[in-house]
C-alpha positions as CSV (number, residue, x, y, z in Angstrom):
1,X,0.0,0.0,0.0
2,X,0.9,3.5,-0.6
3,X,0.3,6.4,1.5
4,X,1.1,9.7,1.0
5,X,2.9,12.5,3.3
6,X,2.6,15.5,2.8
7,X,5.5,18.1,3.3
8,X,3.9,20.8,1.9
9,X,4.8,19.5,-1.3
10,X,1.7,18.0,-3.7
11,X,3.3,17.8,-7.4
12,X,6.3,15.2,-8.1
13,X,8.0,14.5,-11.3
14,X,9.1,11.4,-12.1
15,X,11.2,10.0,-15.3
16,X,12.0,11.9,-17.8
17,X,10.8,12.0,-21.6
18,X,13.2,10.5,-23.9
19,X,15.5,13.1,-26.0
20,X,13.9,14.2,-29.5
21,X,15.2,13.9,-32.8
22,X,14.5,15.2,-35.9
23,X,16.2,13.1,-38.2
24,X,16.7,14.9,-41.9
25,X,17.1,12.8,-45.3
26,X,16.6,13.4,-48.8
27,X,14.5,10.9,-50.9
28,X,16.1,8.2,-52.1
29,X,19.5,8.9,-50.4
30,X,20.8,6.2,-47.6
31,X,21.1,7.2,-44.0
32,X,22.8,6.6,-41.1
33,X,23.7,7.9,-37.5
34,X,25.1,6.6,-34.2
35,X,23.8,6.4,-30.8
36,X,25.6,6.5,-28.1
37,X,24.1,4.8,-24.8
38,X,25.3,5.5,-20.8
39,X,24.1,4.0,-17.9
40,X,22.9,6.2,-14.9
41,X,26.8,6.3,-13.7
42,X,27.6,8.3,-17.3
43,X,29.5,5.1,-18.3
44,X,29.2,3.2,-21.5
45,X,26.5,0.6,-21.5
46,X,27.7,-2.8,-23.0
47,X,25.1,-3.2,-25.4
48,X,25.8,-6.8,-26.2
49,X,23.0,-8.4,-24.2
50,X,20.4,-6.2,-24.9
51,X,18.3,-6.1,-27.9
52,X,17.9,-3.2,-30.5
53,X,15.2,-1.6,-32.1
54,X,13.9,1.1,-34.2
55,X,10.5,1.1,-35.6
56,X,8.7,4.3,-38.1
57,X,5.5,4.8,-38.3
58,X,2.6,7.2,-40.1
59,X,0.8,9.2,-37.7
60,X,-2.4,8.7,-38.0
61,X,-5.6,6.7,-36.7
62,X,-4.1,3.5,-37.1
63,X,-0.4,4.8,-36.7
64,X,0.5,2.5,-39.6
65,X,4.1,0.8,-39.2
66,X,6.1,2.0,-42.3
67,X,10.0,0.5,-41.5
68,X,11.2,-1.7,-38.6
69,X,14.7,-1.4,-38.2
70,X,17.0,-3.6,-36.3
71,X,19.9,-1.6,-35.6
72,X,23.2,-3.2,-35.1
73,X,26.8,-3.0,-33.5
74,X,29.3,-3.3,-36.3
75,X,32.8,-2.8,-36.7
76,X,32.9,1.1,-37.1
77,X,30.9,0.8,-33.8
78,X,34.3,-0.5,-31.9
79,X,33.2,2.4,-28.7
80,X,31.3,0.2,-26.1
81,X,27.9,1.8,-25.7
82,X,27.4,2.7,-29.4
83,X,25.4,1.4,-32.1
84,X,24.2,2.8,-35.9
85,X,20.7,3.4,-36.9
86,X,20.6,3.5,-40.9
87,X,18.2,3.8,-43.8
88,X,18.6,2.1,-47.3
89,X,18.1,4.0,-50.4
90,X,14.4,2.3,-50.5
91,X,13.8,2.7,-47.5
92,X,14.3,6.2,-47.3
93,X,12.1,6.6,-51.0
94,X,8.9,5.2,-48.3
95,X,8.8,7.9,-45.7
96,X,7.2,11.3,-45.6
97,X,8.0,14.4,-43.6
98,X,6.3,14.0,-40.0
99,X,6.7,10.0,-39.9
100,X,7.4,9.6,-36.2
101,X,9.8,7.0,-35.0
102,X,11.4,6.2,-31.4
103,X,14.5,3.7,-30.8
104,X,14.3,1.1,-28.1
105,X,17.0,-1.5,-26.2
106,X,15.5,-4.2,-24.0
107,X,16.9,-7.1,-22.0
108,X,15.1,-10.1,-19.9
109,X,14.2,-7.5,-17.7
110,X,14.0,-3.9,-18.7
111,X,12.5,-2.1,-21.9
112,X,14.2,1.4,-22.4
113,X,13.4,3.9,-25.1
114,X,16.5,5.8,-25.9
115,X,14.7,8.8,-28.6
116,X,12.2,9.5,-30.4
117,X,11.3,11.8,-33.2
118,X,10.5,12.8,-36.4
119,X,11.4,12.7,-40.3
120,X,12.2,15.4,-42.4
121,X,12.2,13.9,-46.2
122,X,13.2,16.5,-48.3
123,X,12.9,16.2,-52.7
124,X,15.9,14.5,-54.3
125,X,16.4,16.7,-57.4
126,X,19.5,14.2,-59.5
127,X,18.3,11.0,-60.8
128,X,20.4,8.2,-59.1
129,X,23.3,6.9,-61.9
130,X,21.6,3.4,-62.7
131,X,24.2,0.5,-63.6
């Protein structure tokens, strides 16, 4: 059971909201940026037990799912705590300006949104060189 005391104090904030990005691409173009990830000591989280994701959606009634990402830890990633979110050349040709997205890590025990935000798809004006 909870009970409250009061100290003169009625309002209490708790958590915080998750940092906001607005993430700029042009149509068409591939994509790509790296996360960095502390624990609650400001040290480097060793993110090879925990799981990564990134999903984009449309905002809407139905907040349709337009990309799920599953971001990985690759070699260019060699700091602990840092991963790289990226967007193929398709994928990127699929999303509009004000799909919303938010990244999330989770483990056996704990789920932990790391951003969220929004896309900014701006007109590709040269034709890609085709093969």
């Amino acid at each position: 059971m909870t009970s409250y005391r009061s100290l003169g104090n009625d309002k209490y904030s708790i958590g915080s909201e998750p940092p906001t990005i607005t993430w700029t691409v042009v149509r068409g173009d591939t994509a790509s940026f790296r996360v960095y990830v502390e624990d609650d000591d400001r040290n480097p989280l060793d993110l090879t037990t925990w799981t990564l994701a990134m999903d984009i959606i449309r905002p809407s009634e139905d907040n349709d799912l337009i990309i799920s990402i599953t971001p990985t830890i690759t070699e260019q990633d060699n700091e602990v705590g840092s991963f790289t979110v990226s967007l193929t050349d398709a994928d990127s040709e699929s999303l509009e300006t004000d799909d919303e997205f938010d990244i999330q890590i989770s483990d056996e025990d704990r789920v932990w949104t790391l951003a969220k935000g929004k896309m900014i798809i701006i007109e590709d004006i040269t034709a890609a060189p085709t093969s």
